[in-house]
Every structure is written in structure tokens, then in C-alpha cells.
C-alpha positions as CSV (number, residue, x, y, z in Angstrom):
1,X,-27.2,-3.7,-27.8
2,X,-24.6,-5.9,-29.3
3,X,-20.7,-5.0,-29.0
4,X,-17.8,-6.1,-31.0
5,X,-14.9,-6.5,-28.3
6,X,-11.3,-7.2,-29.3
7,X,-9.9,-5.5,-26.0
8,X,-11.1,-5.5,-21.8
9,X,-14.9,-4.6,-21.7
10,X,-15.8,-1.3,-19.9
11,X,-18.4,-0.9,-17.2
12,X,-20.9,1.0,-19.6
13,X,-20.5,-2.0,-22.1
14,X,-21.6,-4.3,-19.8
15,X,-24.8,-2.1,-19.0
16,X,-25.5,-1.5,-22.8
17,X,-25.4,-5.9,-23.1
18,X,-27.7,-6.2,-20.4
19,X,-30.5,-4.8,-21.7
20,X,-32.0,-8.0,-23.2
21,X,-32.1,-10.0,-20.5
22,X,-31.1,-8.7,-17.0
23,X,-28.4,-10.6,-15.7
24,X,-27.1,-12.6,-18.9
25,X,-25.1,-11.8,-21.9
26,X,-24.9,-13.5,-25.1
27,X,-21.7,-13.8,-26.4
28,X,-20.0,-16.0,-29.4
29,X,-16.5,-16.0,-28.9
30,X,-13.6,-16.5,-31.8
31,X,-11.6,-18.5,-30.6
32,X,-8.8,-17.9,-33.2
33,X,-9.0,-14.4,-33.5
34,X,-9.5,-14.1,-29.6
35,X,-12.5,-11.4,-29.4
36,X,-15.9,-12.0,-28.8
37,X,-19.4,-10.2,-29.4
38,X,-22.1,-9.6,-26.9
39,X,-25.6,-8.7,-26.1
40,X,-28.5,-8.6,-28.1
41,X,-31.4,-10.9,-27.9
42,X,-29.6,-14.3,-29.7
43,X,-26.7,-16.1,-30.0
44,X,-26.7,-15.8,-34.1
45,X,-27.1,-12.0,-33.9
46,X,-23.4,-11.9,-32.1
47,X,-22.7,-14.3,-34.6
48,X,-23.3,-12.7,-37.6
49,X,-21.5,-9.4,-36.2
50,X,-18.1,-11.4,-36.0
51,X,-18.6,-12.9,-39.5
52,X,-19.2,-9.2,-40.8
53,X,-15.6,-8.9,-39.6
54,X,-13.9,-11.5,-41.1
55,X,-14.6,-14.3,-38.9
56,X,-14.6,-18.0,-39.6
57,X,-17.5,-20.3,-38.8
58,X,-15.5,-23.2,-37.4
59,X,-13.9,-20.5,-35.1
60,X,-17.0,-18.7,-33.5
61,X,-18.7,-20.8,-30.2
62,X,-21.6,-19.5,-28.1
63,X,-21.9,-19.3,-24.3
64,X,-23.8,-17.0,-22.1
65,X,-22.3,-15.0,-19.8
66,X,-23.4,-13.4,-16.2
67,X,-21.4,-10.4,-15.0
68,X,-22.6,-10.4,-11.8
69,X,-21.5,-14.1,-11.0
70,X,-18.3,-14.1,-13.5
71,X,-20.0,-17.0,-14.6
72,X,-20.4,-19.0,-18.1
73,X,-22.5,-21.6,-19.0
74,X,-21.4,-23.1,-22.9
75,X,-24.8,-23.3,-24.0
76,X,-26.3,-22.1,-27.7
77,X,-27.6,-23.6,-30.5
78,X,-25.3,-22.6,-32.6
79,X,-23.0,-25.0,-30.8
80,X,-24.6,-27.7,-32.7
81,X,-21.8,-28.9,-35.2
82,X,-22.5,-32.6,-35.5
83,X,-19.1,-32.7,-38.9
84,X,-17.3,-31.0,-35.7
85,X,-18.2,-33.7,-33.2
86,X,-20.6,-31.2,-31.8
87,X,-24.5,-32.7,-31.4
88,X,-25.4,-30.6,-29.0
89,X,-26.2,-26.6,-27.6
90,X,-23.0,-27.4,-25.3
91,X,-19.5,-27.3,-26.0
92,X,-19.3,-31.2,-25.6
93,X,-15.1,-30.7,-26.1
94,X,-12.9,-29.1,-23.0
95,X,-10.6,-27.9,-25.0
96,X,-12.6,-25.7,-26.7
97,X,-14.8,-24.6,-23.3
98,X,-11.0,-23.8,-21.8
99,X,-10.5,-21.9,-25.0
100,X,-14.5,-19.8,-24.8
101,X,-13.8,-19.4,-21.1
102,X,-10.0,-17.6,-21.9
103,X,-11.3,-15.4,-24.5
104,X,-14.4,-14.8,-22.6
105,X,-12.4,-13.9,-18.7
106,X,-9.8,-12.0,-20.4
107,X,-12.6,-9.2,-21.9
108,X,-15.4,-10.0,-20.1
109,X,-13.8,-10.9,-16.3
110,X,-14.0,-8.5,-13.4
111,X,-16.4,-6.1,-14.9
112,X,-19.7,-5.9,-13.9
């Protein structure tokens, strides 16, 4: 189940974004807006969810996420942005991973 999240996750949350894979979430993360969607089976469903609500391409980066660790990896293909200096499923820029991993600890961090 996918979740829009613009404030700290909840324990149930978590449990409902697990169910595609057992110890990983999918999450894209605005990092303008400072939310993030979650769960569901790929990167581009949480994707589409976020530009439903209004937000921009050039804002939204995918990572995965694993509760149990409190641990992110900056890997998804829609990461590749080769007119944003992106060529590849990682976030090549630390900027923008310090930005997806502040979004991502301040909902996602803690809860498992």
C-alpha cells in the first residue's frame, strides 16, 4: 500500500509499506516540498502519487528505505536525469542524497 506522508510515519504505516517487499520501502521523496511517498511495488507508483499532488518532477528523487536498519540506499531508475547531471539509478550529487536522507529520517526515522 502506498502512503502520502507530509508528517512523522506511524507504526501501522510502516506495516501497511511493507507488504511488497518484506524489509524495504520504496519511497520518492520531494525534496522542496519536504514529504515523501512510500510503498507499493515501484519507484514510479510513489512517484505518480506526489505529482497527483502538485509535485514537480525536478523535485521528486527515489531511494529505498529499510525500517528495520534505518537504512537508505539512493537507488531508482527514476533517478536517471542525464539534463540534471544524473546518468544513473543513484543520486550521483550529495547535496541532493543529504537532502532525500533529511526528508526521508525526519518521517520515516525511528519507526519500525
Amino acid at each position: 500500500m502506498i502512503h502520502l506522508l507530509k508528517e512523522k510515519v506511524v507504526p501501522v504505516q510502516i506495516q501497511d509499506m511493507l507488504q511488497e517487499y518484506e524489509n524495504m520501502i520504496k519511497i520518492v521523496v520531494d525534496i522542496r516540498r519536504r514529504f515523501l511517498s512510500g510503498g507499493g511495488e515501484m519507484h514510479s507508483d510513489c512517484e505518480s502519487i506526489l505529482l497527483e499532488d502538485g509535485s514537480e518532477q525536478d523535485d521528486l528523487w527515489g531511494a529505498n528505505w529499510h525500517p528495520n536498519e534505518q537504512r537508505i540506499e539512493f537507488e531508482s531508475l527514476i533517478n536517471i536525469r542525464p539534463r540534471l547531471g544524473n546518468r544513473n539509478i543513484l543520486i550521483q550529487d550529495e547535496n541532493l542524497r543529504k537532502q532525500v536522507e533529511s526528508v526521508t529520517r525526519e518521517i520515516l526515522g525511528s519507526v519500525k
